[in-house]
C-alpha positions as CSV (number, residue, x, y, z in Angstrom):
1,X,-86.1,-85.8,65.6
2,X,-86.7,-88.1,68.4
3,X,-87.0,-92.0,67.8
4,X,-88.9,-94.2,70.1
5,X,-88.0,-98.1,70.2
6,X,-90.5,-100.2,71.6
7,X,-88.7,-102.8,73.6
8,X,-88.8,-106.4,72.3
9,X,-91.1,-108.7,73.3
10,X,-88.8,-111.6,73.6
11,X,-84.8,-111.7,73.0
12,X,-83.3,-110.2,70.0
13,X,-81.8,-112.6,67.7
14,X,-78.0,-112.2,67.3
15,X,-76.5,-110.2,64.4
16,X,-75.6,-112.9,61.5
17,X,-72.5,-114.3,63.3
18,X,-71.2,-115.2,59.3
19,X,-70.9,-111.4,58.6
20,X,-69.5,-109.5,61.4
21,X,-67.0,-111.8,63.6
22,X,-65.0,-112.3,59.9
23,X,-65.0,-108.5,59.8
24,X,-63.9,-108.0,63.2
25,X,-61.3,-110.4,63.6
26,X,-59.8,-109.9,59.9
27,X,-59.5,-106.1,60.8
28,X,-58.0,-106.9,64.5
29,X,-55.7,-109.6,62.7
30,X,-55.1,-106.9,59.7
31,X,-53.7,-104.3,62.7
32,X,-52.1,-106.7,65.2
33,X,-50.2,-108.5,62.1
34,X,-49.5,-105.6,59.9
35,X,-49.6,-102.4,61.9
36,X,-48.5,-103.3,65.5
37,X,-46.4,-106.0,65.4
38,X,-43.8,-104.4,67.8
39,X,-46.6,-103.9,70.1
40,X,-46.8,-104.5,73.7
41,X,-49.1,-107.8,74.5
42,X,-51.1,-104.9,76.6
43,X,-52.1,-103.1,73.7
44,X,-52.8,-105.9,71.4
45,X,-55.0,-107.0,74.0
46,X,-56.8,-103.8,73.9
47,X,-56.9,-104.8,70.3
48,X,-58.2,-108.0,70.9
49,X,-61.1,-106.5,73.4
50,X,-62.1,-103.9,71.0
51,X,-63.1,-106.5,68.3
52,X,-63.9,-109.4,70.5
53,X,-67.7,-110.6,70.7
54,X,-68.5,-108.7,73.8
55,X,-66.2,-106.0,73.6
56,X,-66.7,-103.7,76.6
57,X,-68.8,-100.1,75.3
58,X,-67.6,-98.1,77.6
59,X,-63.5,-97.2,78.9
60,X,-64.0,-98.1,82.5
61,X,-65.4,-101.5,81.1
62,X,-62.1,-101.5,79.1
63,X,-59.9,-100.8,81.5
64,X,-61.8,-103.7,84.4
65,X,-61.0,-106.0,81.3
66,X,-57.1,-105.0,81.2
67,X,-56.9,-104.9,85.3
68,X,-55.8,-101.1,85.2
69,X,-58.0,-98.0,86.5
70,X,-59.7,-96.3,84.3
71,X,-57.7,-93.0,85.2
72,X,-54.8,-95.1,84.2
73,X,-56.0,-95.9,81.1
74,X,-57.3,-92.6,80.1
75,X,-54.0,-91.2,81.5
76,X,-51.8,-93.3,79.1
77,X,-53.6,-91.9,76.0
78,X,-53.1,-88.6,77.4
79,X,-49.7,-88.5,77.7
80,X,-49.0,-90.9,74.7
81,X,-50.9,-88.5,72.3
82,X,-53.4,-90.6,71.4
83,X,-57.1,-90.2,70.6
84,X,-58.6,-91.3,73.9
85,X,-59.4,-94.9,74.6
86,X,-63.3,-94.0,74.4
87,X,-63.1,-93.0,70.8
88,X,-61.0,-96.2,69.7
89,X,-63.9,-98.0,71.7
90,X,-66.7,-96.2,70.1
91,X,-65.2,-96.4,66.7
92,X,-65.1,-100.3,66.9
93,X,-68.3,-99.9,67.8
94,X,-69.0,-98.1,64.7
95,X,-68.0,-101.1,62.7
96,X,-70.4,-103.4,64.0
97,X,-73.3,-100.6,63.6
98,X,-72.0,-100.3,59.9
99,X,-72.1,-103.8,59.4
100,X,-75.8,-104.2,60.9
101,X,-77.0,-101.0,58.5
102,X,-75.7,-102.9,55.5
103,X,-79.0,-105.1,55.9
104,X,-81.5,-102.3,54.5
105,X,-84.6,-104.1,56.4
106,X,-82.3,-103.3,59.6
107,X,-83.9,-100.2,61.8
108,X,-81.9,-98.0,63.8
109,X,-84.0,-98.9,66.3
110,X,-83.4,-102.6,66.2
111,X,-79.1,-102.3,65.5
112,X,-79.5,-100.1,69.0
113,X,-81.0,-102.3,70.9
114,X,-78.8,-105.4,69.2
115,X,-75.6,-103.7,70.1
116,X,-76.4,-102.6,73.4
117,X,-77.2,-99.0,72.8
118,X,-79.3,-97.9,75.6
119,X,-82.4,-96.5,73.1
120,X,-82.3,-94.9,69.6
121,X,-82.1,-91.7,70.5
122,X,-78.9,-92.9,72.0
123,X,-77.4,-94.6,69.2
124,X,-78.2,-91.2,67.5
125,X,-76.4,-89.1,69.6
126,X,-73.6,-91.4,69.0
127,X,-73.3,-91.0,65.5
128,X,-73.2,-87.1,65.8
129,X,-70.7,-87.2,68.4
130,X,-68.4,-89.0,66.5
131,X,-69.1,-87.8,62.7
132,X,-71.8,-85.1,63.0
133,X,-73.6,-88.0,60.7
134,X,-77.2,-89.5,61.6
135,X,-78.6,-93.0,61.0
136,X,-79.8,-92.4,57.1
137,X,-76.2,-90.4,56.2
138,X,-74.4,-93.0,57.6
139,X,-75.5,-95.6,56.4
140,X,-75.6,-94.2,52.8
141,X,-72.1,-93.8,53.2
142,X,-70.2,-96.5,55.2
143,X,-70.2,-100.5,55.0
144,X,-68.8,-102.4,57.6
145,X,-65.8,-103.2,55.8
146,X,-65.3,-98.9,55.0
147,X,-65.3,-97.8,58.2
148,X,-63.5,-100.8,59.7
149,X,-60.9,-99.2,56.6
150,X,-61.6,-95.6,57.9
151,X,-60.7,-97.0,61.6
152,X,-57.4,-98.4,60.6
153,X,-56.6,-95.0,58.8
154,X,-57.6,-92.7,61.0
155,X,-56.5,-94.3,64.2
156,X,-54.3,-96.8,63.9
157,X,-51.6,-96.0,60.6
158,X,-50.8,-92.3,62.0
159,X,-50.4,-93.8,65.8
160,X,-48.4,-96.9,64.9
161,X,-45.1,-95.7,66.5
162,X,-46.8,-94.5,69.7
163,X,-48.8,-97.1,69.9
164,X,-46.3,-99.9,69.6
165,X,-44.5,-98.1,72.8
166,X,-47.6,-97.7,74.7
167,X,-47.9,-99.9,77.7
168,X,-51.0,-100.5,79.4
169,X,-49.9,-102.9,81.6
170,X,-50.5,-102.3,85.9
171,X,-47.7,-100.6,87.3
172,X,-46.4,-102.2,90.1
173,X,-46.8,-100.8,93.6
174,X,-43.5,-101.8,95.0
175,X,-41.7,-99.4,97.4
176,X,-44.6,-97.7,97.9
177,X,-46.0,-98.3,101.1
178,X,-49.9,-99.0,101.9
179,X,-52.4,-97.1,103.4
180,X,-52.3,-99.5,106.3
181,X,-48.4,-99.5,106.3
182,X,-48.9,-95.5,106.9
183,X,-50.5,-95.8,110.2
184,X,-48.7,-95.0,113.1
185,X,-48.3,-98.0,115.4
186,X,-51.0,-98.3,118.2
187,X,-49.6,-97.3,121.4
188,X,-52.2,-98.6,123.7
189,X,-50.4,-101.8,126.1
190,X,-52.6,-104.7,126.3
């Protein structure tokens, strides 16, 4: 089933600010305070990213916002045995979708292009990657606040350990030398 969205003809208004920055930042406060209080400042500023008002939708964005590459990032996951970065980032952004579907008069349409889903069809795609759900199952079945819930338990409770000894912070580069550094000295006289 393919869904078309016509673009707006002027700016979307901004999801209900009342609704989901409370949800957002009780859940981040919920998991920084409760789950991860050992945690590196690194991670809880993943944390903090993932529920902030313009949280970055994609890893790379993630990892520009915590000055690491996003091999590096990806990499840490990896070896940490953690579900990779991208699914905690597209999970938060599950919570906001779920929150935006709990106004029935709400389209798909119109929460895609709100939350900076590049069409329908894309916000679509993005529900069956991550549940094998579409936009009328999953909205039948999750409220903000119950996947926010399901996002705690799924990715956050079973990881606490790992996570509070993850460290995302940039590695330093000392004793290493530079690719400048490398170069043989010229050995042209002037």
């Amino acid at each position: 089933m393919s869904i078309v969205c016509p673009r707006p003809a002027r700016p979307l208004q901004p999801l209900p600010s009342r609704v989901p920055p409370d949800l957002l930042t009780s859940t981040r406060a919920r998991i920084e305070l409760e789950d991860l209080v050992a945690a590196s400042p690194t991670v809880k500023r993943f944390f903090e990213l993932l529920f902030a008002p313009d949280a970055p939708v994609s890893a790379r964005a993630m990892a520009r916002a915590l000055g690491v590459h996003p091999s590096t990032l990806n990499s840490r996951f990896f070896r940490a045995k953690l579900p990779s970065a991208k699914r905690y980032i597209a999970w938060a952004r599950l919570i906001r979708v779920a929150v935006a579907l709990e106004n029935p008069a709400r389209s798909g349409c119109g929460v895609a292009m709100q939350l900076r889903f590049s069409s329908g069809q894309h916000l679509v795609r993005h529900l069956r990657e991550q549940l094998g759900l579409g936009i009328p199952a999953f909205r039948a079945r999750y409220t903000g606040a119950q996947f926010a819930q399901r996002f705690r338990d799924e990715l956050v409770v079973p990881y606490r350990v790992t996570l509070e000894r993850l460290s995302l912070a940039p590695r330093a580069t000392i004793g290493r030398p530079t690719a400048g550094a490398r170069r043989a000295p010229s050995t042209l006289a002037a």
